[in-house]
MINU-570367 format. One record per atom (N, C-alpha, C): x, y, z. Coordinates in steps of 0.05 Angstrom, whole numbers, padded with zeros to 5 digits, always signed. Example, Ala and Ser with C-alpha at 12.3 -4.5 7.8 and 13.67 -1.06 7.14 Angstrom:
BEGIN
+00264-00114+00156+00246-00090+00156+00264-00066+00156+00257-00045+00142+00273-00021+00143+00258+00001+00157
***
This chain:
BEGIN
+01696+00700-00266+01671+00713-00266+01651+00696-00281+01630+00694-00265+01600+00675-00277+01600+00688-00302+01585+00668-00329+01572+00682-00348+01543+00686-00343+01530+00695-00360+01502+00696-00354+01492+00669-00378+01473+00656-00367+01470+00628-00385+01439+00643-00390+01434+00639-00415+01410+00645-00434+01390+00628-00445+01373+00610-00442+01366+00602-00447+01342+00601-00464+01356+00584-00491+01341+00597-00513+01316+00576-00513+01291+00589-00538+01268+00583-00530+01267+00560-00556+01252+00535-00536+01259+00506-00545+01244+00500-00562+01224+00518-00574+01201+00518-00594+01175+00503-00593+01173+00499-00559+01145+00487-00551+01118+00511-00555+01107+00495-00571+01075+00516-00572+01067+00519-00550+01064+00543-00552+01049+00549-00512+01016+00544-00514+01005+00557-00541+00976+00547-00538+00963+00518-00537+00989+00498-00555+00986+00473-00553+00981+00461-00521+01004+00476-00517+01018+00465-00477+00983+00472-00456+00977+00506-00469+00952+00504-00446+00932+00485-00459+00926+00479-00480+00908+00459-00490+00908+00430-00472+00925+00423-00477+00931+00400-00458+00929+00404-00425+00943+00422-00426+00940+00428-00392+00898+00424-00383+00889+00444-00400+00865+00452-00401+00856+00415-00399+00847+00406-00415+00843+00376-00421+00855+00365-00405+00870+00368-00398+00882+00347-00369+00863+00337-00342+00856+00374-00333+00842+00388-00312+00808+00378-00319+00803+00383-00344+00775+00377-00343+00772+00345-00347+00786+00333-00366+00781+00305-00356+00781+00293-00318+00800+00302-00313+00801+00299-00282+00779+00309-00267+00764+00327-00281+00745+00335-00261+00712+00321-00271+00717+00313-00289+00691+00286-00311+00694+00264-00292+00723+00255-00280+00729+00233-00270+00717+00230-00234+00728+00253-00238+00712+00261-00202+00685+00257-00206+00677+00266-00219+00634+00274-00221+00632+00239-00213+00643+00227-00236+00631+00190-00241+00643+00177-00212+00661+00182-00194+00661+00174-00170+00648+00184-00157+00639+00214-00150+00626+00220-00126+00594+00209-00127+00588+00204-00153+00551+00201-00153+00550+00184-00151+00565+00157-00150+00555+00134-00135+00554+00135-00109+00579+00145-00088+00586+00154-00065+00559+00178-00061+00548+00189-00066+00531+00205-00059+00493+00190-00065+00498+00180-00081+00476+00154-00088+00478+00145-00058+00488+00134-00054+00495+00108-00025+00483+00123-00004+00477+00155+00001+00465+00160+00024+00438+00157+00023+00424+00155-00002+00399+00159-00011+00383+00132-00002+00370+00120+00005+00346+00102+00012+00350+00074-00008+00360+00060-00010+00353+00039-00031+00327+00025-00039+00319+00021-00069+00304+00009-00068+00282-00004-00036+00309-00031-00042+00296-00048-00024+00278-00031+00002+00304-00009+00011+00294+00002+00040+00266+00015+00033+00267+00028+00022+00238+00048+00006+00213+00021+00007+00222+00003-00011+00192-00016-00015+00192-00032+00018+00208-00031+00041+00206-00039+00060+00180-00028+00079+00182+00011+00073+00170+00021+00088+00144+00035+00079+00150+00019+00044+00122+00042+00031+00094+00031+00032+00074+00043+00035+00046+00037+00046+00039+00020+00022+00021+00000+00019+00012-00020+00002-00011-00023-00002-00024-00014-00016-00050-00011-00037-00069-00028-00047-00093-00036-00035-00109-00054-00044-00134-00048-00052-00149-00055-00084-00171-00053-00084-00195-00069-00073-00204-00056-00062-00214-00076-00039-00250-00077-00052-00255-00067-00073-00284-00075-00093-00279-00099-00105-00255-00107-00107-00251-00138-00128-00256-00159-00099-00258-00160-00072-00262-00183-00058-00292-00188-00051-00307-00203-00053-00331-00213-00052-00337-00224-00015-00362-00213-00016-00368-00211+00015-00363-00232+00024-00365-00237+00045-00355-00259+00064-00320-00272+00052-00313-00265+00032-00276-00277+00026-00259-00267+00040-00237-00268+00034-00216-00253+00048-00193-00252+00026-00172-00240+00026-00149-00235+00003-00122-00217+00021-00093-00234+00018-00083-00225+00033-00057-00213+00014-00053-00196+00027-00032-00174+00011-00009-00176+00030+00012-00161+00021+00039-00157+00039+00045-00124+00042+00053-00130+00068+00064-00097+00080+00080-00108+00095+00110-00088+00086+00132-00106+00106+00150-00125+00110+00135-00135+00094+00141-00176+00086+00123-00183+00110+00105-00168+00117+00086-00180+00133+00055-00188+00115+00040-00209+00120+00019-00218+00117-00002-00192+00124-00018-00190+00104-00041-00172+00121-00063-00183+00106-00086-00199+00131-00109-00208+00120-00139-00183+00120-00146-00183+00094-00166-00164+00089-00193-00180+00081-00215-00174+00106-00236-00195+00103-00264-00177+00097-00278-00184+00074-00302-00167+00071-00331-00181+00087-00330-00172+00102-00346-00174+00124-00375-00182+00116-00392-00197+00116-00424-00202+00114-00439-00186+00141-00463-00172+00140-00480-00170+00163-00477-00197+00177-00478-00213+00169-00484-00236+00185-00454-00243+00209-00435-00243+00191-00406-00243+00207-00407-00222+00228-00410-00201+00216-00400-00174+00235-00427-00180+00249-00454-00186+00258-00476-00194+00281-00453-00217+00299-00442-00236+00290-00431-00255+00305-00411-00245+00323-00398-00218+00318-00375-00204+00341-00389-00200+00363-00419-00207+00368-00431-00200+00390-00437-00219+00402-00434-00219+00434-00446-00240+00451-00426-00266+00461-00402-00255+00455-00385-00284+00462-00361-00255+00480-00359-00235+00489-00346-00226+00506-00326-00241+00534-00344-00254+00544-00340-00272+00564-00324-00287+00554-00317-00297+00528-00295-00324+00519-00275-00317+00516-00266-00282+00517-00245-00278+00501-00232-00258+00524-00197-00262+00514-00182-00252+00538-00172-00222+00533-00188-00204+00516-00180-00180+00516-00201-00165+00493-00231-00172+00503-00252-00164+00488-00257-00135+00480-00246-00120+00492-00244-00088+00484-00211-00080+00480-00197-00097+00480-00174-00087+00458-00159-00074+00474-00159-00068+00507-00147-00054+00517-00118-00060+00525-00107-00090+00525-00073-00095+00513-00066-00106+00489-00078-00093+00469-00076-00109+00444-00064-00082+00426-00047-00086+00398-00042-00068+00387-00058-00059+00362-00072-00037+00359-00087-00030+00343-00089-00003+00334-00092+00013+00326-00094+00051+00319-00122+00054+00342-00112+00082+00343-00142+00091+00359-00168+00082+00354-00176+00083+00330-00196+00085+00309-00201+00053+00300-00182+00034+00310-00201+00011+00311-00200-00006+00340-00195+00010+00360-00209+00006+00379-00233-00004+00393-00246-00015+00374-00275-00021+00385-00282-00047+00377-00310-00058+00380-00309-00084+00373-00310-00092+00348-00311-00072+00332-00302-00087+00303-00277-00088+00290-00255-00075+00313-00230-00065+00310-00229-00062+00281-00243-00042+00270-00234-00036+00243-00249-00004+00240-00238+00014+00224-00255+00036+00218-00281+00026+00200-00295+00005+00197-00317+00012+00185-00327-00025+00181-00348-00022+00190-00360-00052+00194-00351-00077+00173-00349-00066+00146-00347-00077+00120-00315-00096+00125-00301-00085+00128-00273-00089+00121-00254-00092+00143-00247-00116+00145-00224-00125+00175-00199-00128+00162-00185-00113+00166-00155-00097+00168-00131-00114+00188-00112-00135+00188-00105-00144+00207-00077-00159+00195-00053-00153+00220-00036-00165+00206-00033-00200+00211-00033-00211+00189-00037-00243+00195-00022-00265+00202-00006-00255+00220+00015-00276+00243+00004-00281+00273+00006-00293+00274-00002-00306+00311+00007-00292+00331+00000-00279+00350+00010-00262+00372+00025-00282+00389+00024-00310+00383+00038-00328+00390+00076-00337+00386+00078-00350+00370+00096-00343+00359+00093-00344+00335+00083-00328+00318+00081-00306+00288+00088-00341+00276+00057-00356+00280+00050-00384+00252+00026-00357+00241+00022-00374+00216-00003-00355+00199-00029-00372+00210-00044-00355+00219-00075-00375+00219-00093-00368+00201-00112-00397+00205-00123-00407+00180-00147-00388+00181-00155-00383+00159-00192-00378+00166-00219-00396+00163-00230-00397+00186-00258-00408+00194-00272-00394+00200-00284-00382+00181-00314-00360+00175-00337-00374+00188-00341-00401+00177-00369-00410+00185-00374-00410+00209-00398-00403+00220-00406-00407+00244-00407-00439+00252-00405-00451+00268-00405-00463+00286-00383-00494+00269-00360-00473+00255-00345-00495+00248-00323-00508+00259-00321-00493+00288-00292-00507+00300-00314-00511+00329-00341-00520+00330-00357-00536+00348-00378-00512+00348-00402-00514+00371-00433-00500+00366-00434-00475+00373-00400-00475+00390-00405-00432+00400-00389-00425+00385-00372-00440+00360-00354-00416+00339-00373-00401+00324-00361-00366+00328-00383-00352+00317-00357-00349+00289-00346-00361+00283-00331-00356+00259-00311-00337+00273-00284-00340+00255-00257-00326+00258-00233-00337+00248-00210-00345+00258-00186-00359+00251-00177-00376+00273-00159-00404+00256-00152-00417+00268-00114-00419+00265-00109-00422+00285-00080-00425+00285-00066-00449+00286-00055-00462+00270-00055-00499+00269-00033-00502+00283-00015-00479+00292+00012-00487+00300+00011-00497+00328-00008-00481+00335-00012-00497+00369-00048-00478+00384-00062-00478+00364-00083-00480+00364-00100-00452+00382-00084-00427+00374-00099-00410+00386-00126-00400+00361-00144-00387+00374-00167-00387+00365-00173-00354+00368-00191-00338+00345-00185-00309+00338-00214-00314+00330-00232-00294+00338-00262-00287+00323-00253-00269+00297-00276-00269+00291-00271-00245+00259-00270-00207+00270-00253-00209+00290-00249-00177+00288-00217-00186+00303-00213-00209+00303-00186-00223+00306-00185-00228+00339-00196-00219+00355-00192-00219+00387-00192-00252+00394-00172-00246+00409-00164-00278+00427-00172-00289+00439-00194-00323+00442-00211-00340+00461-00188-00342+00483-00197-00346+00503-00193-00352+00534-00177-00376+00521-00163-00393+00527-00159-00419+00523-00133-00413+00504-00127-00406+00491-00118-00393+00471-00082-00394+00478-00060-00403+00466-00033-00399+00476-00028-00363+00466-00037-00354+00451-00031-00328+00435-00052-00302+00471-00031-00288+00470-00037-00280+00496-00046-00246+00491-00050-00241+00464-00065-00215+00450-00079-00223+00429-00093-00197+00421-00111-00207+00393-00082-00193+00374-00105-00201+00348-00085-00192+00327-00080-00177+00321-00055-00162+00315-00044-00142+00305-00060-00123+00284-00068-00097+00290-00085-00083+00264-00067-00063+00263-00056-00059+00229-00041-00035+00225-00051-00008+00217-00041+00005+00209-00048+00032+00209-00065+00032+00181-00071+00041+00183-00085+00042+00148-00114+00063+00142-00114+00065+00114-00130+00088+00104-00149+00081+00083-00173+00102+00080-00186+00086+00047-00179+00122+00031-00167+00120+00003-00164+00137-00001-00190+00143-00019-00201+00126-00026-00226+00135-00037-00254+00110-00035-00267+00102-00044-00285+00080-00044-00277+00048-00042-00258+00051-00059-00250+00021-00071-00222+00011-00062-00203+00035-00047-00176+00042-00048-00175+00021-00019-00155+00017-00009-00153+00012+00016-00119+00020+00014-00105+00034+00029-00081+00035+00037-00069+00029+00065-00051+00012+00056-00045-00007+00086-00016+00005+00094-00013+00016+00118+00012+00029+00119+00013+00058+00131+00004+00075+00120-00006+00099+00130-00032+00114+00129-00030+00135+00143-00066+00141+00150-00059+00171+00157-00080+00192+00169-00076+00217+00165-00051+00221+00193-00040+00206+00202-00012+00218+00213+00011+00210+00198+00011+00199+00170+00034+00200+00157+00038+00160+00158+00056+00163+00146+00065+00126+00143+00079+00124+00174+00072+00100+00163+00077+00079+00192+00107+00071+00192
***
C-alpha cells in the first residue's frame, strides 16, 4: 500500500518569491516600451522626408529692385527676381518671339497665368532649371544684352535656350516650355512662402 508523501515546507519566502516575480514582469515590460518606440518612431516622417516637402520662406524686403536671390525648395533652385517698372514694361511687345506667350503648355498655378506669370508685378517666383534638360540659367536683366531685341531675362549656357523676365521661352530656343512657377504665397508684406498657398502645400 502507497504511503502518502508530505512535503514539507522548504522555507522559501513567498513575499520575497512575489517580489522578484513582480520585478521580473515589470522590467520586461520597461524592455518592451525601449523596443517598440523606435519601431513605432520609423512610421513617423523623417526629418529628411519633412524638410523635403516643407514650404520655404523668404524675406523678400532684403532683395533690392532689379536683383534676384535664389533659395531652395526641394533641392530645387527657385529664382526670386524684384522686378523694376522698367523690367516688368519690357514683358510687353515681343509676343511674336516666344513659343508659349500666354502660358497655355507651360506649368504654372492658376494665378500666375498671365503675362507676368506671377501674382503681383513686383516679384517673379520661378523654379530655376531649364525646361530643357534642368542646366541652371544665367541671368541677363539688361536690355539689349544678349543683342538690340533682348528685352532682358535668362540665359541658358548649356545649349543656349533663352527665357524673358516672366521666364517664357524665345522661338529658337532648345527648352520647349517656359519656366516652371511653383505654388507659392505672401503671408504678409515682406514674407514670401514658396511651397504652398491657400490649397495647402504642394
Amino acid at each position: 500500500m502507497a504511503e502518502n508523501v508530505v512535503v514539507a515546507d522548504d522555507g522559501v519566502d513567498q513575499s520575497r518569491r512575489k517580489f522578484l516575480t513582480n520585478a521580473t514582469i515589470a522590467t520586461g515590460a520597461v524592455g518592451a516600451v525601449f523596443v517598440a518606440v523606435p519601431f513605432v518612431e520609423s512610421w513617423a516622417p523623417s526629418e529628411r522626408a519633412r524638410a523635403l516637402g516643407a514650404p520655404t520662406e523668404v524675406d523678400v524686403s532684403k532683395i533690392d529692385p532689379g536683383q534676384m536671390t535664389i533659395a531652395t525648395w526641394r533641392r530645387q533652385p527657385i529664382y526670386i527676381v524684384r522686378r523694376t517698372p522698367d523690367m516688368v514694361q519690357h514683358l510687353e511687345g515681343h509676343d511674336g518671339d516666344l513659343k508659349d506667350p500666354k502660358s497655355d503648355s507651360s506649368d504654372q498655378p492658376d494665378y500666375a497665368k498671365n503675362i507676368l506669370r506671377a501674382r503681383n508685378a513686383e516679384y517673379l517666383v520661378l523654379i530655376g532649371t531649364c525646361t530643357h534638360l534642368g542646366c541652371l540659367p544665367k541671368q541677363r536683366f539688361a536690355a539689349g544684352e544678349l543683342g538690340p531685341s533682348w528685352p532682358g531675362g535668362f540665359f541658358c549656357p548649356c545649349h543656349g535656350s533663352r527665357f524673358d523676365l516672366a521666364g517664357r521661352v524665345f522661338n529658337g530656343s532648345p527648352a520647349s516650355v517656359n519656366l516652371r512657377v511653383p505654388r507659392y504665397e505672401y503671408p504678409n508684406d515682406k514674407l514670401l512662402r514658396v511651397g504652398a498657398d491657400e490649397k495647402g502645400v504642394a
